[in-house]
C-alpha positions as CSV (number, residue, x, y, z in Angstrom):
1,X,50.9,187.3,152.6
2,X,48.4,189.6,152.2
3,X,49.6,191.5,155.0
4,X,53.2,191.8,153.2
5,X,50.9,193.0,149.9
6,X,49.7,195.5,152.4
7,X,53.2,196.8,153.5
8,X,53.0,195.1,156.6
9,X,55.6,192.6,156.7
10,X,55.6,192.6,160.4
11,X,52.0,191.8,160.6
12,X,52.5,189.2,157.9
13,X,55.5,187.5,159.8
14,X,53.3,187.5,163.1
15,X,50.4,185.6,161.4
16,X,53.2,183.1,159.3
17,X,54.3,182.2,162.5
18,X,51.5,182.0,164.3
19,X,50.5,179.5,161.3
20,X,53.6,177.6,161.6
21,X,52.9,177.4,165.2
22,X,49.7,175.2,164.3
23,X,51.5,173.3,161.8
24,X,55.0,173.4,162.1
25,X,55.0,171.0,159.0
26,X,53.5,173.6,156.5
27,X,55.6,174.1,154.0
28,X,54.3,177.0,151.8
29,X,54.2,178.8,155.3
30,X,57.6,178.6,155.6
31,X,58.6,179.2,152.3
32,X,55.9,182.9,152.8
33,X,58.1,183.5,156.1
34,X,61.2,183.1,153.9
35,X,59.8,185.6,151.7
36,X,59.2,187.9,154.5
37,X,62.1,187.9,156.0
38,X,64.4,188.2,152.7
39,X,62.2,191.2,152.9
40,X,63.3,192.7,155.9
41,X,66.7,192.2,154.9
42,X,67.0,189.0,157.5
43,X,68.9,187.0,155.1
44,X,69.6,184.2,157.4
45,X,66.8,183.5,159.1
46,X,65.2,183.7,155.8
47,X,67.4,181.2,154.1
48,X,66.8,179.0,157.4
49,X,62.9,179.2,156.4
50,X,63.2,178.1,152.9
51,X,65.8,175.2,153.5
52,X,62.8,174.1,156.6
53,X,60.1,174.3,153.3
54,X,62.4,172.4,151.1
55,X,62.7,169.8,153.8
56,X,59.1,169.6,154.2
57,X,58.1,170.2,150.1
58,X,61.4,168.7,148.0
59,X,60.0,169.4,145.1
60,X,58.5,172.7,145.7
61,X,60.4,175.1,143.4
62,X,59.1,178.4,145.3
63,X,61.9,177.9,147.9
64,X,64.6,177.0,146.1
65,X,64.2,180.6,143.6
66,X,63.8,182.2,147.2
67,X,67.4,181.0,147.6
68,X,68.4,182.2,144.1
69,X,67.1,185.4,145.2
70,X,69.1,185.8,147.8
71,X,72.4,184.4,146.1
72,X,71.7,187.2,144.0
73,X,71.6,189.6,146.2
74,X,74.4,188.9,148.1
75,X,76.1,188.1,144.2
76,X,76.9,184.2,145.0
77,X,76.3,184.0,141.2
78,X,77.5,180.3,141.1
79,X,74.9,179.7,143.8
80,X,72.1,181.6,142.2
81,X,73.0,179.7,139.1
82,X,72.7,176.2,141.1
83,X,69.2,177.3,142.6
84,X,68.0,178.3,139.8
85,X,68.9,175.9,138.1
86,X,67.4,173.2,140.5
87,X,64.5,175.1,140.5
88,X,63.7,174.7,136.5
89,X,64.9,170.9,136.9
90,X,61.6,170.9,138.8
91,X,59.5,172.9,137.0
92,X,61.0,173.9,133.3
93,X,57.3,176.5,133.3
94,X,58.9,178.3,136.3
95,X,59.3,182.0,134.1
96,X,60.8,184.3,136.9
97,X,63.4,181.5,137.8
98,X,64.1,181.3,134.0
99,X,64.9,185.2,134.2
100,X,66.8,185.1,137.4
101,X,69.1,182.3,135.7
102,X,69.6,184.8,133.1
103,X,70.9,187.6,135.5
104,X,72.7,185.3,137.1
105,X,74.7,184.0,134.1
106,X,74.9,187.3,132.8
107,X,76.3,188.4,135.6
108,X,79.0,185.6,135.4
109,X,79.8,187.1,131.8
110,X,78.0,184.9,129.8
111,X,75.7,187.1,128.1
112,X,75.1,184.6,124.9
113,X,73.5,182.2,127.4
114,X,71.5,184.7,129.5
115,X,70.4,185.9,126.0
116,X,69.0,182.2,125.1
117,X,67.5,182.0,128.4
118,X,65.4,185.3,128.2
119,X,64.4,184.5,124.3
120,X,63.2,180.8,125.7
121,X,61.3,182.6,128.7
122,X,59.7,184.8,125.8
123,X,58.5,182.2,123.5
124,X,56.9,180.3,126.1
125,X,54.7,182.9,126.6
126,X,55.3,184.8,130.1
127,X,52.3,186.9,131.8
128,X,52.2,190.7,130.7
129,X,54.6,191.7,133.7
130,X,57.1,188.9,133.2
131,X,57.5,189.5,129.8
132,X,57.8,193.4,129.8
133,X,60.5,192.8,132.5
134,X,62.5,190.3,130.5
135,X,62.0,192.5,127.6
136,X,63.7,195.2,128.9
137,X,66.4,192.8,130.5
138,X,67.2,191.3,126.9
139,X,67.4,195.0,126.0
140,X,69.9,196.1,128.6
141,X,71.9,193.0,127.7
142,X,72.3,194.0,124.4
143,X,72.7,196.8,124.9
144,X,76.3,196.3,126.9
145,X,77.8,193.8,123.8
C-alpha cells in the first residue's frame, strides 16, 4: 500500500499479489488489491478481491465499504446503502462508512437521514480530515433544501 501512497498502483498490485501468492488466505491483502484495483478503475476484478476478503475475514468491515465505494460510483445507491450499512452493523465506530451512508441516502433523496447520519459521525468525534469533509458535506446538503 505504500506503493499506491507513492502513485504506484502498479507496483503496489505486483507486490499484493505476489503476497497473496504466499498466502492466498490473507485477507487484508486482498481487501489492499481491491483497493488498488477500484483504483485503476478495474471495478470487477476489484469487487472479485473484496468478496475473496470477506470470505476469508466476515467480519472485516474494510471490504464491505470497498463495495460501498464502488456502488457509489457506479450510483447502485440501494447497494451502497446495503454495504454500508452492513458495514456499520459490524463496526458502528466505522466514520467514513457513516459518511458514505450519508451520500448514499442523500443521493436516494433522503436528505433528513443523510443529515442525521453526518451530525451522528460529528459527535462521535471523527479525526481532523473526516470531520472537515463531513462538515462541508452537511454544508452542501443544506445548502440544496
Amino acid at each position: 500500500m505504500l506503493e499506491a501512497r507513492r502513485g504506484r498502483p502498479l507496483d503496489a498490485l505486483n507486490a499484493l499479489d505476489a503476497a497473496i501468492r504466499l498466502d492466498p488466505n490473507n485477507a487484508r491483502a486482498w481487501n489492499n488489491r481491491g483497493n488498488v484495483l477500484g483504483t485503476l478503475g478495474r471495478r470487477r476484478e476489484s469487487t472479485e478481491a473484496y468478496q475473496r476478503a470477506i470470505e476469508l475475514s466476515p467480519h472485516d468491515p474494510d471490504p464491505l465499504n470497498g463495495l460501498g465505494v464502488l456502488a457509489v460510483e457506479s450510483r447502485d445507491w440501494a447497494a451502497a446503502v446495503d454495504a454500508f450499512t452492513r458495514v456499520l452493523e459490524i463496526d458502528p465506530g466505522y466514520g467514513e462508512a457513516r459518511l458514505n451512508l450519508a451520500v448514499a441516502e442523500a443521493a436516494r433523496g433522503r436528505t433528513g437521514a443523510a443529515q442525521a447520519l453526518v451530525l451522528d459521525l460529528l459527535a462521535r468525534r471523527p479525526d481532523a480530515a473526516l470531520s472537515r469533509r463531513a462538515k462541508a458535506f452537511l454544508r452542501d446538503l443544506r445548502g440544496t433544501r
